[in-house]
LOZA-964468 format. One line per field, with one value per residue (C-alpha): residue in three letters; x, y, z. Coordinates in steps of 0.2 Angstrom, whole numbers, plus 5000, padded with zeros to 4 digits. Layout:
// residues N
rest	[ALA;...];
xx	[X;...];
yy	[Y;...];
zz	[Z;...];
END
This chain:
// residues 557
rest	[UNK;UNK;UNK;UNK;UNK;UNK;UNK;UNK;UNK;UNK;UNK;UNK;UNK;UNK;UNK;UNK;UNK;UNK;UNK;UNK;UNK;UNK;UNK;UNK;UNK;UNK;UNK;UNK;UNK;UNK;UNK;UNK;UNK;UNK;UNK;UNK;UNK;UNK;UNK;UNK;UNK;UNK;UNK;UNK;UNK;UNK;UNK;UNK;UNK;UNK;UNK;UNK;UNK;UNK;UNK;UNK;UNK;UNK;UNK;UNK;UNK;UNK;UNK;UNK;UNK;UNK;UNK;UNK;UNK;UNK;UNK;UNK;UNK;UNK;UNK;UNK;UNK;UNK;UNK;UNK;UNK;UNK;UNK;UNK;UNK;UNK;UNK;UNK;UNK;UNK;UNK;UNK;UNK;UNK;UNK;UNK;UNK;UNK;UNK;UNK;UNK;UNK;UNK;UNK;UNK;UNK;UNK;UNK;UNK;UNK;UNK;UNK;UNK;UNK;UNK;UNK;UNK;UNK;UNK;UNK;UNK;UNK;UNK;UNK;UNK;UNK;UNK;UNK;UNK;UNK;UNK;UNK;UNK;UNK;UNK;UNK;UNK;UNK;UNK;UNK;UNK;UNK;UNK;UNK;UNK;UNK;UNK;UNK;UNK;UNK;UNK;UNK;UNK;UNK;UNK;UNK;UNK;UNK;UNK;UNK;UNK;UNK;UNK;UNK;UNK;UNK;UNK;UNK;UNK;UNK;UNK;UNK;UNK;UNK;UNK;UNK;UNK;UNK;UNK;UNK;UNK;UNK;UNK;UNK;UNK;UNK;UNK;UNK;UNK;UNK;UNK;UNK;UNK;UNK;UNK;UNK;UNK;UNK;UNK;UNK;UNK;UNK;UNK;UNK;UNK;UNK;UNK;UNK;UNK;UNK;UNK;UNK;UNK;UNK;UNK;UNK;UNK;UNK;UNK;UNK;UNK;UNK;UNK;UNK;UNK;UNK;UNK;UNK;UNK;UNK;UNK;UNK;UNK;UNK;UNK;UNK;UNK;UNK;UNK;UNK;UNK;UNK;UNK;UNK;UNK;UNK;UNK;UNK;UNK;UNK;UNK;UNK;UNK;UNK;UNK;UNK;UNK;UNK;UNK;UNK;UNK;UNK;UNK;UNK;UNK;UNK;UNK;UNK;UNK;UNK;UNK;UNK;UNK;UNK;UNK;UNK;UNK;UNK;UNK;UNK;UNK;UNK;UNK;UNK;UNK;UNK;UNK;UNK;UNK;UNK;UNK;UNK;UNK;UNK;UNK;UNK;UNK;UNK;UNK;UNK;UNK;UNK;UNK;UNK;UNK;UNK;UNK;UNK;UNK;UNK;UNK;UNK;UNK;UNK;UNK;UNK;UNK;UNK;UNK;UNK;UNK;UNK;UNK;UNK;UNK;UNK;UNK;UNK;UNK;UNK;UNK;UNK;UNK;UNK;UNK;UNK;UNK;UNK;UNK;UNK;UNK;UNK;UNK;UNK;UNK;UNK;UNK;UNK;UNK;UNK;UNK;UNK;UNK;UNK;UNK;UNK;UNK;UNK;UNK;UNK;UNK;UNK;UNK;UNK;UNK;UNK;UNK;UNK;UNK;UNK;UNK;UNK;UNK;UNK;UNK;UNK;UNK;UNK;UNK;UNK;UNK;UNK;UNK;UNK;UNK;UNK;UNK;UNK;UNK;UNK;UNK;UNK;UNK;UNK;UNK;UNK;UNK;UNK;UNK;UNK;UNK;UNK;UNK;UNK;UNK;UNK;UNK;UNK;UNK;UNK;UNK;UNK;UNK;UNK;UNK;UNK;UNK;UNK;UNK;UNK;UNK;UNK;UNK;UNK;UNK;UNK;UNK;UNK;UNK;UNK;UNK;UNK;UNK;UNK;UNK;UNK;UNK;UNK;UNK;UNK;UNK;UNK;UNK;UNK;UNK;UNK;UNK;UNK;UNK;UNK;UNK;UNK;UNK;UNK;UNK;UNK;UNK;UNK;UNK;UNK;UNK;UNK;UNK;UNK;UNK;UNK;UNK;UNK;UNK;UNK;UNK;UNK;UNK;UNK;UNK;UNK;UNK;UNK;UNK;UNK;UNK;UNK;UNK;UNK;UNK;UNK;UNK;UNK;UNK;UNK;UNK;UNK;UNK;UNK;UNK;UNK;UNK;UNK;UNK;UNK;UNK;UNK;UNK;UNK;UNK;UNK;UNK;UNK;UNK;UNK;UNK;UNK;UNK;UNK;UNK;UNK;UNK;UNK;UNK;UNK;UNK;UNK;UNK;UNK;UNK;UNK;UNK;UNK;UNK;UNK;UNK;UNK;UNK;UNK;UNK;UNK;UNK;UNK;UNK;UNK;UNK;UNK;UNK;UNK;UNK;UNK;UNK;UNK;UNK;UNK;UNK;UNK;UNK;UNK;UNK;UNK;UNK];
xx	[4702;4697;4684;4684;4677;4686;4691;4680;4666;4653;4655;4637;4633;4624;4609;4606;4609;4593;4579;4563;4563;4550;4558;4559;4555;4574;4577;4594;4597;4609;4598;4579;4583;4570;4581;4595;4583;4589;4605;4610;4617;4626;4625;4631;4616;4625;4636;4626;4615;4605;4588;4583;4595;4581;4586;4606;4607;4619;4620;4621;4637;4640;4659;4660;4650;4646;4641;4655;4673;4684;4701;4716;4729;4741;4741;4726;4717;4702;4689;4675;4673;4657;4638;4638;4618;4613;4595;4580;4574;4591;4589;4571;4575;4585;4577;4574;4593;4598;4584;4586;4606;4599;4596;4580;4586;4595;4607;4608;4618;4610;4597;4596;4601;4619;4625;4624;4643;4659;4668;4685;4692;4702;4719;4718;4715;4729;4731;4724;4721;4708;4701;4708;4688;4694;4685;4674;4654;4640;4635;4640;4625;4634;4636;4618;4613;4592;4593;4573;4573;4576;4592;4587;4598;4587;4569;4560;4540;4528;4545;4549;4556;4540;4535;4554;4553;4533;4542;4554;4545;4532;4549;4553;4567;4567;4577;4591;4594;4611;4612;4622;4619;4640;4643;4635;4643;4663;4661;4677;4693;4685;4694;4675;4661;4650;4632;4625;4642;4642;4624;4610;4591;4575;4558;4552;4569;4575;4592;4596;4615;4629;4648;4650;4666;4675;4685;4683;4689;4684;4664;4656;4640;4638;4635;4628;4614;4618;4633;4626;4624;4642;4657;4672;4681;4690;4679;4683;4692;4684;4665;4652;4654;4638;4638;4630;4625;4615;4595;4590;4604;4595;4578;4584;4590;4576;4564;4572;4575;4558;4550;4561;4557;4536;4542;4547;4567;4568;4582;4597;4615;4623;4638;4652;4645;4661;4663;4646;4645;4638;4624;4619;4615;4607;4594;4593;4588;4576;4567;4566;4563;4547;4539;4545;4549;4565;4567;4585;4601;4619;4634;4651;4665;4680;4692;4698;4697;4681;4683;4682;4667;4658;4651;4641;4630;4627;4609;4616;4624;4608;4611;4615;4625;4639;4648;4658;4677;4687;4680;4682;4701;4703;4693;4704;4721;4711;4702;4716;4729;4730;4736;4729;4723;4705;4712;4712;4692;4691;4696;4686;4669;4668;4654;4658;4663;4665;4662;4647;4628;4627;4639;4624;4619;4633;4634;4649;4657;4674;4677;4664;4665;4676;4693;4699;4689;4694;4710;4706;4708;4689;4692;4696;4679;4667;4677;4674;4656;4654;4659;4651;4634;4635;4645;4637;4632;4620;4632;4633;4642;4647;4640;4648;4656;4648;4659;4674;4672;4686;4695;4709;4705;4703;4691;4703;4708;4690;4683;4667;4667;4650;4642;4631;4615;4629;4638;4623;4616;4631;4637;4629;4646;4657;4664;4658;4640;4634;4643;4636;4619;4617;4625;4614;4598;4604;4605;4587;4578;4587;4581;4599;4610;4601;4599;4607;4619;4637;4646;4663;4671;4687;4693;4710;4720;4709;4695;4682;4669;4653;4635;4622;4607;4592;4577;4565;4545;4541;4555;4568;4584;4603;4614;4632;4642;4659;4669;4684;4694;4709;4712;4709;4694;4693;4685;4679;4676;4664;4660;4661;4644;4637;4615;4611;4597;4589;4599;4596;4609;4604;4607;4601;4591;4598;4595;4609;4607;4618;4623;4634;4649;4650;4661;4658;4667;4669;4676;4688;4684;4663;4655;4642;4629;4618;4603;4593;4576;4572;4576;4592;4594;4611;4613;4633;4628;4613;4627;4638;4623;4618;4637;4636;4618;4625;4640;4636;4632;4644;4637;4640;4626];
yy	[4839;4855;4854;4869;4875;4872;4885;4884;4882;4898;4906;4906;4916;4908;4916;4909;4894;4895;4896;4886;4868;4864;4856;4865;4848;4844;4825;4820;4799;4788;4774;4773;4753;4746;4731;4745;4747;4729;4723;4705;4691;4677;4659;4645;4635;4617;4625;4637;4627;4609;4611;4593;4580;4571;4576;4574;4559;4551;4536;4540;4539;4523;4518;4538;4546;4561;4565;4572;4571;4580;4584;4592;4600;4609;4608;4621;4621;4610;4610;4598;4594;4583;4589;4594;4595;4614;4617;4629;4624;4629;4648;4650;4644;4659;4671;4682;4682;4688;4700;4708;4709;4721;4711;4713;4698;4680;4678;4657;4648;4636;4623;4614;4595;4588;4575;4564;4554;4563;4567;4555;4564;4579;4582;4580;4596;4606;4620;4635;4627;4631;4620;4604;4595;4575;4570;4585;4582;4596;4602;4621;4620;4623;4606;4607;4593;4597;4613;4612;4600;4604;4596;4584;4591;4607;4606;4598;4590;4605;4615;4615;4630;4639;4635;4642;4658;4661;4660;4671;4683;4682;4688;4703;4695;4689;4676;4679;4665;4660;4655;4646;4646;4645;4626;4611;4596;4590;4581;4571;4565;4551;4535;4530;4537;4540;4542;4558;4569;4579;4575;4588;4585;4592;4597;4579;4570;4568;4567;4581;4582;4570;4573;4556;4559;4562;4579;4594;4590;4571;4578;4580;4588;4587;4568;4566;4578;4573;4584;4600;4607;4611;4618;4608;4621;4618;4631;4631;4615;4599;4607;4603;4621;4625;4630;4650;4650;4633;4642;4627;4630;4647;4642;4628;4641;4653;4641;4634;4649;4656;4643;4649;4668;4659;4649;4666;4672;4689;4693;4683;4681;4676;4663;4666;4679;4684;4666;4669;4682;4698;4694;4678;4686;4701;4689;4680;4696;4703;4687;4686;4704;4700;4692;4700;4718;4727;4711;4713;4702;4704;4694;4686;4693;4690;4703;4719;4731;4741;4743;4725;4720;4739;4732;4719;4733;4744;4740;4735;4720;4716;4729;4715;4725;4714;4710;4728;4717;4734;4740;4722;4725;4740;4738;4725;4735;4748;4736;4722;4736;4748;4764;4763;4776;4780;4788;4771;4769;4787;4778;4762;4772;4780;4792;4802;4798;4780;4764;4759;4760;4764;4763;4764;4746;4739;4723;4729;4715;4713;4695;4678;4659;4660;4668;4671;4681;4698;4695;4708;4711;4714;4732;4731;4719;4736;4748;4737;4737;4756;4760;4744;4750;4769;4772;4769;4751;4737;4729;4710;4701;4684;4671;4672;4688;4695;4686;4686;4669;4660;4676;4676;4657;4652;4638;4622;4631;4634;4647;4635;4627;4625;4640;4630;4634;4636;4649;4658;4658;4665;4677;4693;4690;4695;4712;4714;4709;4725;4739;4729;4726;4745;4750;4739;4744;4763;4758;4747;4763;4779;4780;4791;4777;4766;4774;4794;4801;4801;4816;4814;4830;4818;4802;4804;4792;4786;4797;4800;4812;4812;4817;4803;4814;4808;4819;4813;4818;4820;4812;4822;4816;4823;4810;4817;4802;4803;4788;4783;4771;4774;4769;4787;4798;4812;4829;4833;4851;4852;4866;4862;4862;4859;4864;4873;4865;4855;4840;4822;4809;4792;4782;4792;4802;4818;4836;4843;4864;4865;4884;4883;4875;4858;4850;4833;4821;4801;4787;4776;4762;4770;4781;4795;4800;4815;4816;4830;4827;4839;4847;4854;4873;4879;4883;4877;4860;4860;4866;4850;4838;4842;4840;4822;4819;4822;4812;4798;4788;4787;4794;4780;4769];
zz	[5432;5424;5407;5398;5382;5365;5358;5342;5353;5351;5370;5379;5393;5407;5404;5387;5394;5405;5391;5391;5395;5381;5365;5350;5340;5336;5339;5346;5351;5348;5340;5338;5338;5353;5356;5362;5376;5384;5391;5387;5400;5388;5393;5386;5391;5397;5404;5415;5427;5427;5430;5426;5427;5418;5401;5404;5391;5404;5392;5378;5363;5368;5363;5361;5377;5377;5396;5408;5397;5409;5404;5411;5398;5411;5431;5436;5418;5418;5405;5401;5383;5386;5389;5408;5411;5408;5399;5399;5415;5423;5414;5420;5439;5438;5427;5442;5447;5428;5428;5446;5440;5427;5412;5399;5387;5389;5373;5371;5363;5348;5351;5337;5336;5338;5335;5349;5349;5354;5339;5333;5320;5319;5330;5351;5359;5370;5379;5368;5355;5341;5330;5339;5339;5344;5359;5358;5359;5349;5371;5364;5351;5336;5329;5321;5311;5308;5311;5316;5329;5348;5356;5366;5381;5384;5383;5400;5401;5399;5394;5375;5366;5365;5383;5387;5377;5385;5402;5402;5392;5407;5419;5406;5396;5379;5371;5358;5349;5343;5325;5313;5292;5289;5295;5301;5311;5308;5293;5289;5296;5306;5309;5304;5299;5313;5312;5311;5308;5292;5290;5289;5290;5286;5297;5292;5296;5280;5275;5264;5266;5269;5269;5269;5279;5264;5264;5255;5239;5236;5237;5218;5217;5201;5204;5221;5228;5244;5240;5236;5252;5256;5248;5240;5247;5267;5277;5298;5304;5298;5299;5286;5277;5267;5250;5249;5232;5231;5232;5243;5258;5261;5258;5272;5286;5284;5287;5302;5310;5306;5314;5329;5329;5330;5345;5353;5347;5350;5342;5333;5336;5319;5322;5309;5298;5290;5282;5273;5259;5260;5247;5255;5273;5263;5256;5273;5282;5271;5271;5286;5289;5277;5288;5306;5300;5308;5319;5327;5323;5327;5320;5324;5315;5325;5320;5331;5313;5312;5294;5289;5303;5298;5282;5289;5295;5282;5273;5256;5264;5276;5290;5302;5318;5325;5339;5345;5343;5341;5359;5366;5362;5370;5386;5389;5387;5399;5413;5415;5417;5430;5428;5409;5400;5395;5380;5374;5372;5362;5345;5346;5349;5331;5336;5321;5303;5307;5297;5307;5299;5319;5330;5344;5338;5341;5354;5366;5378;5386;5383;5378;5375;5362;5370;5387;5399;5405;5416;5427;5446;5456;5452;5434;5431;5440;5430;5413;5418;5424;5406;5397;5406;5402;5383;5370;5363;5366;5384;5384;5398;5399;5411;5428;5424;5437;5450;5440;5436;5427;5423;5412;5405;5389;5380;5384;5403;5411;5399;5397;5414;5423;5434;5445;5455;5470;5462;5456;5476;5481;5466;5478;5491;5476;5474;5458;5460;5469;5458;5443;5448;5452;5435;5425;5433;5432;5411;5413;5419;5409;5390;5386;5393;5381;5366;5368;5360;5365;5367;5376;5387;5391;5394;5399;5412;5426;5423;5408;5407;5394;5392;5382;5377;5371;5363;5353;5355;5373;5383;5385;5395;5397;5407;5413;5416;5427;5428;5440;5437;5451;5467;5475;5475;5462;5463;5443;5438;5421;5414;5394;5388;5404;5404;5421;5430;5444;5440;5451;5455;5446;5462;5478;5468;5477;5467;5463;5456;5443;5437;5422;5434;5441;5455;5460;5471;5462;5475;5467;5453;5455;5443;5446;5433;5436;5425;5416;5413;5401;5383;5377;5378;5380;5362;5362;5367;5354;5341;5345;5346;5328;5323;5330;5324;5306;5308;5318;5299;5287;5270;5259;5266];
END
């Protein structure tokens, strides 16, 4: 593959392209967001290990357990719909693991109280079902019923929220916390009310909210202020859905999850933003934000069109960045498919006149707790990552994606199944491990894979080519990324705005004397990046840089 200039491009001999190294001021990134500095490992805490059997709760739920509910919906797809033991104490035992891999924070998922009973109403699950809750207990966290009390599951003696987010900050990895305002527990379609279920309660334990098991439509607020909490409205399955314009529901959540940020959350992850308003989460960041200026949080809105997530984002609505859905969708038409095209990634990037506040502060990932994992073959898992750790973005990966655990499954088929310390001790034999481990720390230690701009020179079949640059005050970086995603080895020629220099290799180290022509060998499914440590020069390159620099935020924000 030959790069060449495009033919509106101003031509630049190679001696202008040699100037002084010094910066003339001119600033370049992607993002000045700090939190684009970390990559994020996503566990579903019961399910990732269990640290201390001591807080399993194997009793408790009595006619309805909630401790090891095992089901088999097809031959082959297991799943466990009960608690299965995970907790803080299982995260920190391997907080070196998931920061040697190449990670800065640990997204979790929510800790507030569940109920503590398996759930009998709604409709028996099946195979990929959603919404199918009968039999299900709260072990995923996002049943919450006092949204300020630990669940009792997590914390250990000496180990409490607090203690957990100290620890791992002491091992260089804060704590996303995931967060839900949208819902509480299943509220109605019981054979019986159960305790607990529909209910919510406040930091002293009292009961502010009660469904009362009654649906949607039989509630009347107007008569029973244990009403006004939730909507009259059906909202997601046979969830308590909370009422966004009663005062009191957001005076609720941003105390909760105040309290939290004090305890040590980093950042947020916002459960089901889309089902809230605009308005409501506006008001919720900016109080928030009072207190914790520019504190970091990115939502859940599970559609594959970056028009209809994008507005989440922009600051009149709260500038909350989201979950990257669009690029989910088409890494996996790229990685599960060999003999795909990179073409296919171009669109979902929107690096210029896009919908995005910042497209750089987006959370990319290839698949998560709510859909299958990436069905891809070893190879298609270290391609996914090669691109996921260098493109633009905020890279998330899943638990166990590291080994290609679970691949292909969805929720009811093994999606959510327990890791394990075993698998954890052994993930390094995988295929994947290495590539990723190398990839991520390659991101953890370059500021212009973190937070540079994007400029691609191709991404066509099995191979993509494109610089992140990153300028700002004294650091100074120009990363050339090549990616191969083919079984064969590929010799890449660059030209196209290529800066001559005494570039290194990002893994050996190597120099490599760059004169205005580039030729590199790439093995198959392995990436090279060569890096610049100094300012932009070549005035070609500088002209783009500007054009993307203006572009990269759409006016009307």
């Amino acid at each position: 593959m030959k790069i060449r200039l495009r033919p509106w491009l101003l031509p630049v001999s190679l001696g202008a392209c040699l100037g002084a190294q010094a910066s003339d001021g001119e600033a370049f990134y992607g993002t000045r967001e700090a939190f684009a500095s970390d990559a994020i490992y996503f566990v579903m805490t019961d399910r990732f290990v269990n640290g201390d059997p001591g807080n399993d709760q194997r009793d408790q739920g009595g006619d309805h357990p909630t401790f090891d509910r095992p089901v088999e919906l097809k031959p082959g797809e297991l799943a466990n719909i009960g608690y299965l033991g995970g907790d803080f104490k299982g995260v920190l035992d391997n907080a070196g693991y998931i920061h040697d891999l190449g990670f800065n924070a640990v997204w979790i998922t929510p800790i507030v109280d569940n109920p503590d009973q398996a759930f009998t109403g709604s409709k028996p699950i099946a195979s990929g079902s959603i919404g199918t809750d009968q039999g299900k207990t709260g072990y995923h966290g996002y049943w919450g019923v006092n949204f300020y009390k630990l669940d009792e599951h997590l914390p250990s003696p000496g180990l409490d929220f607090a203690g957990f987010t100290r620890a791992m900050q002491a091992q260089d990895l804060k704590v996303v916390l995931d967060i839900v305002a949208n819902h509480g527990s299943p509220a109605y379609s019981m054979p019986v009310a159960q305790p607990m279920f529909g209910q919510i309660y406040d930091a002293d334990g009292k009961l502010v909210a009660d469904h009362q098991n009654l649906r949607p439509g039989q509630l009347d607020p107007a008569r029973q202020p244990l009403h006004r909490f939730y909507n009259t409205r059906p909202g997601l399955a046979e969830l308590s859905d909370t009422n966004e314009n009663n005062p009191d529901v957001l005076d609720y959540f941003v105390g909760a999850y105040e309290q939290w940020i004090d305890q040590g959350a980093a950042a947020f992850r916002v459960d089901t933003i889309r089902w809230m308003p605009h308005d409501f989460w506006k008001q919720f960041a900016d109080r928030i934000r009072a207190r914790h200026p520019d504190f970091f949080m990115f939502g859940e809105n599970f559609d594959y069109d970056a028009a209809t997530i994008a507005p989440h984002t922009w600051a009149r609505n709260g500038h909350i960045s989201v979950l990257d859905f669009p690029m989910k969708k088409a890494m996996a038409e790229v990685f599960e498919s060999p003999g795909s095209d990179y073409a296919r990634l171009a669109a979902s990037l929107y690096l210029e006149d896009g919908p995005y506040a910042n497209p750089y502060d987006l959370v990319t990932f290839y698949d998560n707790h709510d859909m299958a994992r990436l069905n891809a073959s070893d190879q298609g898992f270290i391609d996914a990552n090669n691109w996921l750790f260098t493109a633009r973005g905020i890279p998330a990966l899943y638990y166990g994606s590291e080994t290609g655990f679970m691949r292909g499954r969805g929720e009811h088929a093994g999606n959510r199944n327990y890791y394990g310390q075993q698998r954890i001790d052994d993930a390094a034999r995988s295929p994947i491990y290495a590539p990723l481990k190398r990839i991520a720390n390659l991101r953890r230690d370059n500021i212009a894979l973190q937070r540079g701009l994007q400029l691609d020179v191709s991404l066509e079949g099995d191979q993509a080519v494109f610089y992140r640059v990153y300028q700002q005050d004294d650091q100074h970086q120009i990363a050339l990324v090549l990616l191969n995603k083919g079984d064969a080895s590929h010799r890449f020629e660059v030209e196209q705005w290529l800066q001559s220099g005494s570039w290194r290799d990002g893994f050996s180290g190597k120099r490599v004397q760059v004169d205005g022509k580039l030729q590199v060998e790439v093995p198959g499914h392995d990436v090279r990046v060569l890096l610049l440590d100094q300012a932009v020069t070549r005035p070609d390159l500088k002209q783009r840089l500007q054009q993307l620099m203006a572009r990269k935020v759409p006016k009307a924000d």
